[in-house]
C-alpha atoms as a printed R data frame, in Angstrom:
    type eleno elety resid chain resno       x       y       z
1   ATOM     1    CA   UNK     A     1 -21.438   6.484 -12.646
2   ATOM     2    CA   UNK     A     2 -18.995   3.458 -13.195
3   ATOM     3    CA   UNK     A     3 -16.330   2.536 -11.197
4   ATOM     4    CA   UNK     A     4 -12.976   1.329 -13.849
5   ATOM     5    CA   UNK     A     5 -10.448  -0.984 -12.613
6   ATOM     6    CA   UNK     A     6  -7.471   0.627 -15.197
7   ATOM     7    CA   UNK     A     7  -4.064  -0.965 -16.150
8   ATOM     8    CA   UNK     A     8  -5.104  -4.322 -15.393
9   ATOM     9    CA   UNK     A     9  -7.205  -7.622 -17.557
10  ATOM    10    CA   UNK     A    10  -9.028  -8.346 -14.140
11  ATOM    11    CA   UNK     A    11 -11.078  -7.016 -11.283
12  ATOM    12    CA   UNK     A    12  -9.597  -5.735  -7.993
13  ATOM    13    CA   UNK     A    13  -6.202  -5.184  -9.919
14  ATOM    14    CA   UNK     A    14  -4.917  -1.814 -11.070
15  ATOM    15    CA   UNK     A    15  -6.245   1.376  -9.784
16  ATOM    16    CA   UNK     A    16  -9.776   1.915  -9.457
17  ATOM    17    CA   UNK     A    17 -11.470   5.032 -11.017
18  ATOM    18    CA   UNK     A    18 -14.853   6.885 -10.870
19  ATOM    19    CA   UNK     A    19 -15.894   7.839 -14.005
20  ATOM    20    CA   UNK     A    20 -19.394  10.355 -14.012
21  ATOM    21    CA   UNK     A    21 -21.016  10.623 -17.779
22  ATOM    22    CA   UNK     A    22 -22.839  13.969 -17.548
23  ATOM    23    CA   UNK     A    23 -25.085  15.265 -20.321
24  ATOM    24    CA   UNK     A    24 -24.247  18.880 -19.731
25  ATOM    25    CA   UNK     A    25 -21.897  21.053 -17.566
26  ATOM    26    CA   UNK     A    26 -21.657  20.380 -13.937
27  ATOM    27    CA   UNK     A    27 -20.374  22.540 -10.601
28  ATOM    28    CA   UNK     A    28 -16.972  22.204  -9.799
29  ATOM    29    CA   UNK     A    29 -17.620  22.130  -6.087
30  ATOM    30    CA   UNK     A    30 -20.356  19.511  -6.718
31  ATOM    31    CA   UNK     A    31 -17.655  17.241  -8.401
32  ATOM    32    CA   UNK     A    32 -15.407  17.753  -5.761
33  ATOM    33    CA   UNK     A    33 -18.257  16.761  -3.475
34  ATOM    34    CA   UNK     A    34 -18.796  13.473  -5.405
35  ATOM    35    CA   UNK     A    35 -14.943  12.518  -6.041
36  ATOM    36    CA   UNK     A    36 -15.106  12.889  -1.915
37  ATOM    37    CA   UNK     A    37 -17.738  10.870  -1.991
38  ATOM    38    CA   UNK     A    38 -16.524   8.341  -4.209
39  ATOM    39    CA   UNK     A    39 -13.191   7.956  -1.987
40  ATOM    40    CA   UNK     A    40 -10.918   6.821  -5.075
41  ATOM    41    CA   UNK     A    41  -7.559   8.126  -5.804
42  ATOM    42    CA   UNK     A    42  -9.252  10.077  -8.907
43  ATOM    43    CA   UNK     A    43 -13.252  10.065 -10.146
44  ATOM    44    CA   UNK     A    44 -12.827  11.788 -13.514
45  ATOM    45    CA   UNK     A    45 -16.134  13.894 -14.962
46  ATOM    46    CA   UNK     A    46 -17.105  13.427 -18.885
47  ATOM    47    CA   UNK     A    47 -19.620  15.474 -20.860
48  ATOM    48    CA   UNK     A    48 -19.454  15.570 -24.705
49  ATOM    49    CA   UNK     A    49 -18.871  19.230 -26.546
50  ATOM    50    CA   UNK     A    50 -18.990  20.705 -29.838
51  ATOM    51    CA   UNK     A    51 -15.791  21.977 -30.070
52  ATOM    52    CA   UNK     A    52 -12.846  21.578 -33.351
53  ATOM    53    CA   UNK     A    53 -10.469  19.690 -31.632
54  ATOM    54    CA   UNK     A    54 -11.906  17.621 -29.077
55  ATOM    55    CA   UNK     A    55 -15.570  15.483 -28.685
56  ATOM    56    CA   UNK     A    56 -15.451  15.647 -24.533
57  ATOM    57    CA   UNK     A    57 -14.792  17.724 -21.577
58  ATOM    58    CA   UNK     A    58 -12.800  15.799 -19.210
59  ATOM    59    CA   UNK     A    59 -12.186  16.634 -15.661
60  ATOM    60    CA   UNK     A    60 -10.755  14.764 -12.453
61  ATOM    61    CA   UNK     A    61 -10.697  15.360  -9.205
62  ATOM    62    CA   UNK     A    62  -9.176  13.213  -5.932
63  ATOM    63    CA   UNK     A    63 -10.867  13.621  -2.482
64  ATOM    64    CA   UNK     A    64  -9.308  16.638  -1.751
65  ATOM    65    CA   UNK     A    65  -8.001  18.695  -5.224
66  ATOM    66    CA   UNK     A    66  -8.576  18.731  -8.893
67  ATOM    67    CA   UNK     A    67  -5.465  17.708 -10.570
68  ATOM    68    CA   UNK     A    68  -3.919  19.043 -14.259
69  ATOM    69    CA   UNK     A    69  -3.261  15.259 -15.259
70  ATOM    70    CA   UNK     A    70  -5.051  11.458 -14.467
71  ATOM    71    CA   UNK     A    71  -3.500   8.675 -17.033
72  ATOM    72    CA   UNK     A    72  -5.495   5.788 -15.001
73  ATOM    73    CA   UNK     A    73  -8.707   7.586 -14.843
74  ATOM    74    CA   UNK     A    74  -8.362   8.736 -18.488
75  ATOM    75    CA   UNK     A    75  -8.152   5.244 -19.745
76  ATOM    76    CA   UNK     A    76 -11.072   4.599 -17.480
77  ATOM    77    CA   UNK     A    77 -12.977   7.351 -19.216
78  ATOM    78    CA   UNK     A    78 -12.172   6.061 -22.483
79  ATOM    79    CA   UNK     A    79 -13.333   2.521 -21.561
80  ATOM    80    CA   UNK     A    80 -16.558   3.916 -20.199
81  ATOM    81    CA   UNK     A    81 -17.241   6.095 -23.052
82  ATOM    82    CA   UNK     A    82 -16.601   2.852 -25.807
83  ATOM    83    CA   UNK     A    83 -18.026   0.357 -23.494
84  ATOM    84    CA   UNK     A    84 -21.198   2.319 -22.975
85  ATOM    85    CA   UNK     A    85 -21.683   2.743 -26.644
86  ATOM    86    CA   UNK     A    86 -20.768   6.610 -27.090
87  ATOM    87    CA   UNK     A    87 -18.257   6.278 -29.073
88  ATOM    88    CA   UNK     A    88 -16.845   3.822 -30.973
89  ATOM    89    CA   UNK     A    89 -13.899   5.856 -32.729
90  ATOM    90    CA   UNK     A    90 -10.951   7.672 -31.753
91  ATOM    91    CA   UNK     A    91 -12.017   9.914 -28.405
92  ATOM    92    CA   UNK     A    92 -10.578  13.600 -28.471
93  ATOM    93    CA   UNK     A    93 -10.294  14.885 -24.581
94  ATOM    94    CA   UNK     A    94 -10.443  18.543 -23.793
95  ATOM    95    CA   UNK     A    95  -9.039  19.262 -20.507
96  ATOM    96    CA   UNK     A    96  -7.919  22.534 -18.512
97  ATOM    97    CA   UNK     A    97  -4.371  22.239 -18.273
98  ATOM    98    CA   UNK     A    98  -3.531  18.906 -20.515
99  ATOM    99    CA   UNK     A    99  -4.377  20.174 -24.081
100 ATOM   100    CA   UNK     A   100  -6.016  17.975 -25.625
101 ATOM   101    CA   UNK     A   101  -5.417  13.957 -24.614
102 ATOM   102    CA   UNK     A   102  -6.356  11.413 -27.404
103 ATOM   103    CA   UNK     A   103  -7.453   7.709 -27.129
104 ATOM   104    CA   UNK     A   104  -7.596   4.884 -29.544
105 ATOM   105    CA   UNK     A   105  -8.167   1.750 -29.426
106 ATOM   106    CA   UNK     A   106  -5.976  -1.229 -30.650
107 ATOM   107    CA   UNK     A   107  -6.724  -4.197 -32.659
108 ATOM   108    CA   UNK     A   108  -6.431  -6.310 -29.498
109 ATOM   109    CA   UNK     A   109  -8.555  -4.635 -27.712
110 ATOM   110    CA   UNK     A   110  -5.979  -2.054 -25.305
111 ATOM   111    CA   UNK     A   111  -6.495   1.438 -25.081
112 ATOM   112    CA   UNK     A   112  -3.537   3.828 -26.198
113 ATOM   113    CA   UNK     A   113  -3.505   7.124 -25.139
114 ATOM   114    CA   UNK     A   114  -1.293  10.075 -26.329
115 ATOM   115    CA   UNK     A   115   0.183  12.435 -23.258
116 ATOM   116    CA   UNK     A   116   2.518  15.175 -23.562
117 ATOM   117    CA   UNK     A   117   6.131  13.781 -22.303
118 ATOM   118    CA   UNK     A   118   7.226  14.768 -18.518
119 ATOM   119    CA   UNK     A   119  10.979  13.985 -18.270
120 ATOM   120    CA   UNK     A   120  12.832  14.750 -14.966
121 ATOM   121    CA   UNK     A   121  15.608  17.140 -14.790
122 ATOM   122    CA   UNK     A   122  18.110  16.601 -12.297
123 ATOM   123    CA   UNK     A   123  17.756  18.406  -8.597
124 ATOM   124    CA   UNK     A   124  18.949  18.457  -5.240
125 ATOM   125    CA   UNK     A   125  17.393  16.056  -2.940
126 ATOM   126    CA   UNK     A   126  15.359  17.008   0.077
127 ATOM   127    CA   UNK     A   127  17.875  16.575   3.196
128 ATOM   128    CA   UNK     A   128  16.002  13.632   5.261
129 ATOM   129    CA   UNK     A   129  14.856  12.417   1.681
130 ATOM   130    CA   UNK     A   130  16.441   9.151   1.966
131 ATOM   131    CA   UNK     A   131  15.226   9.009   5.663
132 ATOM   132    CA   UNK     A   132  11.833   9.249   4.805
133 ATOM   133    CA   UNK     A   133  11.860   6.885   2.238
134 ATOM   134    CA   UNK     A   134  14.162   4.170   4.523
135 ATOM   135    CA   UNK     A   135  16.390   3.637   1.663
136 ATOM   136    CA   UNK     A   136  18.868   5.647  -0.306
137 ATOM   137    CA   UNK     A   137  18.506   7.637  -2.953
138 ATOM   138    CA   UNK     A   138  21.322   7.411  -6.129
139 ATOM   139    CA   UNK     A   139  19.551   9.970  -8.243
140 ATOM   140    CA   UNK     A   140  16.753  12.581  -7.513
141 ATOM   141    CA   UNK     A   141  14.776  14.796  -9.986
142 ATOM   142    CA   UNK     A   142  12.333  17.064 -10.331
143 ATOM   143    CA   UNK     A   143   9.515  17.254 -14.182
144 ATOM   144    CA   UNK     A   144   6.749  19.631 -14.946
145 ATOM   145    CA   UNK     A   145   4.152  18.319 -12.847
146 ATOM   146    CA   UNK     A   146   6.101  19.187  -9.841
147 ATOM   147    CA   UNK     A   147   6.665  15.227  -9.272
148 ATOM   148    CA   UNK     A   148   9.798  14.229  -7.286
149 ATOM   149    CA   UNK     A   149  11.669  11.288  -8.669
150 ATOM   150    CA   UNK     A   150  13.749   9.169  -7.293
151 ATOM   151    CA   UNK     A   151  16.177   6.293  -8.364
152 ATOM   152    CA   UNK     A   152  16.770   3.871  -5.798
153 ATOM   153    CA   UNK     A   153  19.047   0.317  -5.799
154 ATOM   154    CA   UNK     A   154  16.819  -2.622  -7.080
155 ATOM   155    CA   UNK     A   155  13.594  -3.765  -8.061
156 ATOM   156    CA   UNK     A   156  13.437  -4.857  -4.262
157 ATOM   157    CA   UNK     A   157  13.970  -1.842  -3.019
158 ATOM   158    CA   UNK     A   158  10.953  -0.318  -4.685
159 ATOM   159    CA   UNK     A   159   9.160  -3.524  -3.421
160 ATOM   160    CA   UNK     A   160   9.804  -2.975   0.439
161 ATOM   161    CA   UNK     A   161   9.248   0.818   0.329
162 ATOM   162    CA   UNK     A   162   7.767   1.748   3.862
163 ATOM   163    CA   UNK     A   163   7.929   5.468   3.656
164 ATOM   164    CA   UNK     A   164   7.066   7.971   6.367
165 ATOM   165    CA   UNK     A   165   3.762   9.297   4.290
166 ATOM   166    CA   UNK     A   166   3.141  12.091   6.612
167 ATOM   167    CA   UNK     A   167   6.931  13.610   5.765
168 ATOM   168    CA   UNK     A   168   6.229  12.848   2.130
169 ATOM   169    CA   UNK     A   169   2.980  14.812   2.224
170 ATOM   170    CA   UNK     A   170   4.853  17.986   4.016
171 ATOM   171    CA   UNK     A   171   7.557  18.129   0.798
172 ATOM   172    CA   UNK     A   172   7.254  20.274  -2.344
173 ATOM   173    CA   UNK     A   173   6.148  18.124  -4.530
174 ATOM   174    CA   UNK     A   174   3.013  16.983  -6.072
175 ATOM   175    CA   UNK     A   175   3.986  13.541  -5.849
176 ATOM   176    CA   UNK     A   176   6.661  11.381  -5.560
177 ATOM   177    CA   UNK     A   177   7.818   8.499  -8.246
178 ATOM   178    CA   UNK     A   178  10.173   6.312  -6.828
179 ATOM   179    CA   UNK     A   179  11.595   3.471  -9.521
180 ATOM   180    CA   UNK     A   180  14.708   0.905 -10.554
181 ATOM   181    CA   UNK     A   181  15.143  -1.055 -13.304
182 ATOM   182    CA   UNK     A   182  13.224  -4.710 -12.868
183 ATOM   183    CA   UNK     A   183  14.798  -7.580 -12.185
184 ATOM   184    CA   UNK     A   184  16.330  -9.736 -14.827
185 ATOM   185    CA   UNK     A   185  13.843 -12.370 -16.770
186 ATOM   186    CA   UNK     A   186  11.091 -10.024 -15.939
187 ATOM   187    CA   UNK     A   187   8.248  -9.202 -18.577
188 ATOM   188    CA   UNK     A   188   8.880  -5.806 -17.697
189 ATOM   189    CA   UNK     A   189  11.709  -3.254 -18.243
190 ATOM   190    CA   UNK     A   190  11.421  -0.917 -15.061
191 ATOM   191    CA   UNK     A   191   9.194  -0.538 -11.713
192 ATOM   192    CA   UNK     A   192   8.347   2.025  -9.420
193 ATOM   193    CA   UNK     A   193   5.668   3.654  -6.873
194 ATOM   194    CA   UNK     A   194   3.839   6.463  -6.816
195 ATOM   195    CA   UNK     A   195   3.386   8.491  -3.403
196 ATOM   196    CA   UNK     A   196   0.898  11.555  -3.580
197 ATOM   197    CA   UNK     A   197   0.395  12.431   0.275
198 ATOM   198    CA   UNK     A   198  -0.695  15.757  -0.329
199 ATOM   199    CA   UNK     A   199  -3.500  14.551  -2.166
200 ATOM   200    CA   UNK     A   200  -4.637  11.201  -1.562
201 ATOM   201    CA   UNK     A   201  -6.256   9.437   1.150
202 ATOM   202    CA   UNK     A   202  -5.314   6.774   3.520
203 ATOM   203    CA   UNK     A   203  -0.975   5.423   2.883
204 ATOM   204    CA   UNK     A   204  -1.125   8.348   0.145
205 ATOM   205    CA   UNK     A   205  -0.355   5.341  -2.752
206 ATOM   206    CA   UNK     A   206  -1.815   5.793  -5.827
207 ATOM   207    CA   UNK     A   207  -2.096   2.040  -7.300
208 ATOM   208    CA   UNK     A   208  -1.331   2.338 -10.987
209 ATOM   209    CA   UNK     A   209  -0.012   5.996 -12.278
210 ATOM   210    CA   UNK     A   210  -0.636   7.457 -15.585
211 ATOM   211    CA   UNK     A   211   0.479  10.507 -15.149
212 ATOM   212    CA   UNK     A   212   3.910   8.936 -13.440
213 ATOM   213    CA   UNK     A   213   4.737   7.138 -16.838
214 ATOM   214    CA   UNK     A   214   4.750  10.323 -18.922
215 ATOM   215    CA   UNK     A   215   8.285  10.898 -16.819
216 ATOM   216    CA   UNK     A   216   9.322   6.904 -16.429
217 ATOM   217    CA   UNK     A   217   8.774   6.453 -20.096
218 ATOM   218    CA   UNK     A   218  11.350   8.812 -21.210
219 ATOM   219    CA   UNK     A   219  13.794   8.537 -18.068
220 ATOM   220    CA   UNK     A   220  14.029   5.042 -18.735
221 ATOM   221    CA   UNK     A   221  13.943   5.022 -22.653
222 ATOM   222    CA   UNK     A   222  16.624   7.544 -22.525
223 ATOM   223    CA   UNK     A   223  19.225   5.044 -20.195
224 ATOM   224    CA   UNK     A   224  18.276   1.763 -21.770
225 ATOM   225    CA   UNK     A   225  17.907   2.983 -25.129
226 ATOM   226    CA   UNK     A   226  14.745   1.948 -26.090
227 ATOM   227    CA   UNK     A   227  11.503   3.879 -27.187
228 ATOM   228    CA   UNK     A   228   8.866   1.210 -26.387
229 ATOM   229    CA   UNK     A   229   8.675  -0.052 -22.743
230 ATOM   230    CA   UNK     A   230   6.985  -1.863 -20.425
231 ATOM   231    CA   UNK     A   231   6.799  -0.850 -17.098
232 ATOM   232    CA   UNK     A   232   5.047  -2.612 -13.403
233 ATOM   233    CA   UNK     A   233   3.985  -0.386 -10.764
234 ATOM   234    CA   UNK     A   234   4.852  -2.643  -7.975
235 ATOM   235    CA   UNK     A   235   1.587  -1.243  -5.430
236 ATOM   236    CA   UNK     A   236  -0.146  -3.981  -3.343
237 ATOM   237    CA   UNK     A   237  -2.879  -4.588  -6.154
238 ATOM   238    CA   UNK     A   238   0.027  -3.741  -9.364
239 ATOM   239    CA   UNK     A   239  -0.227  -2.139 -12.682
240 ATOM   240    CA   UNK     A   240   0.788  -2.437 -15.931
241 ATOM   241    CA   UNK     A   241   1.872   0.476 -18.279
242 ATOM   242    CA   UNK     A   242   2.781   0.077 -21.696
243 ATOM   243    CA   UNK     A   243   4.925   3.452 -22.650
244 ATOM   244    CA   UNK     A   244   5.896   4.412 -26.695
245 ATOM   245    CA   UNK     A   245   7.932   7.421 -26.593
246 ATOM   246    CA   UNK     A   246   7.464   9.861 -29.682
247 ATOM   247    CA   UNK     A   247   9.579  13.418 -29.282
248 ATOM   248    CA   UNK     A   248   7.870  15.514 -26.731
249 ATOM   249    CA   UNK     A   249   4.973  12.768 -26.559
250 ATOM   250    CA   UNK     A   250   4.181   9.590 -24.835
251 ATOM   251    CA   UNK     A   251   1.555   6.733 -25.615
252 ATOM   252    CA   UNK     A   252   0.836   4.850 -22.808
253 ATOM   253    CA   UNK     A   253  -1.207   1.989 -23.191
254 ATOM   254    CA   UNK     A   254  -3.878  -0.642 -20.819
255 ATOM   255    CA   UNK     A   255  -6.505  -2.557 -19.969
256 ATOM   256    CA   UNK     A   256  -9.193  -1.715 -18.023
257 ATOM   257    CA   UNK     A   257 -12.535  -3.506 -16.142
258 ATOM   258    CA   UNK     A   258 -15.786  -2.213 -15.250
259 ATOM   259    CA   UNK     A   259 -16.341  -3.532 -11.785
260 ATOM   260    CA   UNK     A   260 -19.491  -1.561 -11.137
261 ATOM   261    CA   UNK     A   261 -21.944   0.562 -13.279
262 ATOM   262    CA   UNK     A   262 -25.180   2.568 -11.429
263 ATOM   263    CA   UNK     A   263 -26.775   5.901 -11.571
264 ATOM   264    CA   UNK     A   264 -25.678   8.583  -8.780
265 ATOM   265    CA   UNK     A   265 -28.801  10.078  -6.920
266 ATOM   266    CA   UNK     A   266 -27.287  13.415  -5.698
């Protein structure tokens, strides 16, 4: 068991993952159990499989659910996997409702990793949406993943989000990304937060979103006409996201830290 700081050079930084190496199949209700245990946003499970398209099972799971899609704790995986020594070429993820996720590694050391796009389409906002949120909402959509996402003023309106979590948790949505474009001079093209009250612990913020950045990435390629960005989740401990958009694809690249490595007992 390690535990991966992803989208970040340093420790404490980024969001922190569980990442379980198994050497054959486990229980699902015993990784729930651990990921429970573990208390992170996701712990992701990896066992290798001889399959034609993919060299690992991957699986994640927060406290409470197993989710379709985890970009933070699939770069952790990755890490773990080419840190430990396991592999040391291109890893080839099978998961349950993601097709198959690849990761690479670049020349400078970052991890890329190819995710199927997740644009929102427009939708009607929630009545008391901008009430909940304590600021106003200029455009609201909805993607595939059942995310809602939300455009809001400025780069410090993201910053001094103080939601009403508990409201957030009761709406339709698996999560909800709320974003701007970044300030000017920044090293970064776009920023936002990632609420997930339904399925998180604790204030229900996820630190540093993958999964988030496969609808960013081409919501904000699309209005700034670009198809490589840079975007800065703006949480208390931040995260980087490096986005490529390629047609119904998205690479998102990071950095990630091993901040602890043990063997689990249970």
């Amino acid at each position: 068991m390690l535990v991966v700081d992803s989208f970040t050079d340093r420790p404490f930084a980024g969001n922190p993952a569980g990442v379980c190496l198994l050497d054959h199949a486990a229980d699902a209700e015993w990784m729930q159990r651990v990921a429970a245990e573990m208390k992170h946003s996701e712990t992701a499970f990896v066992r290798p499989i001889q399959a034609p398209d993919a060299d690992f099972e991957l699986r994640w799971f927060t406290p409470v659910v197993e989710v379709a899609l985890c970009g933070h704790a699939t770069l952790a995986s990755a890490h773990a996997l080419y840190e430990t020594g396991v592999a040391d070429g291109p890893i080839r993820f099978q998961t349950l409702r993601s097709g198959v996720l690849t990761v690479t590694r670049s020349p400078d050391g970052g991890l890329l990793m190819d995710f199927p796009a997740c644009p929102p389409a427009e939708t009607e906002a929630p009545d008391d949406l901008g009430e909940v949120l304590g600021t106003t909402p200029f455009w609201v959509g909805r993607n595939s993943q059942n995310d809602l996402f939300v455009l809001v003023a400025d780069e410090e309106a993201v910053r001094k989000l103080s939601p009403d979590v508990a409201a957030l948790g009761r709406m339709d949505a698996r999560g909800v990304i709320v974003t701007a474009t970044a300030d000017p001079g920044r090293e970064y093209a776009f920023v936002s937060r990632f609420f997930g009250a339904g399925v998180l612990l604790g204030d229900g913020e996820d630190p540093a979103t993958g999964s988030a950045h496969c609808a960013l990435g081409p919501y904000w390629g699309e209005r700034l006409g670009r198809d490589r960005l840079v975007g800065y989740q703006v949480s208390e401990r931040g995260g980087r996201v490096g986005v490529t958009l390629r047609g119904d694809r998205v690479e998102l690249s990071g950095r990630a830290v091993t901040v602890l490595d043990g063997d689990f007992k249970a």
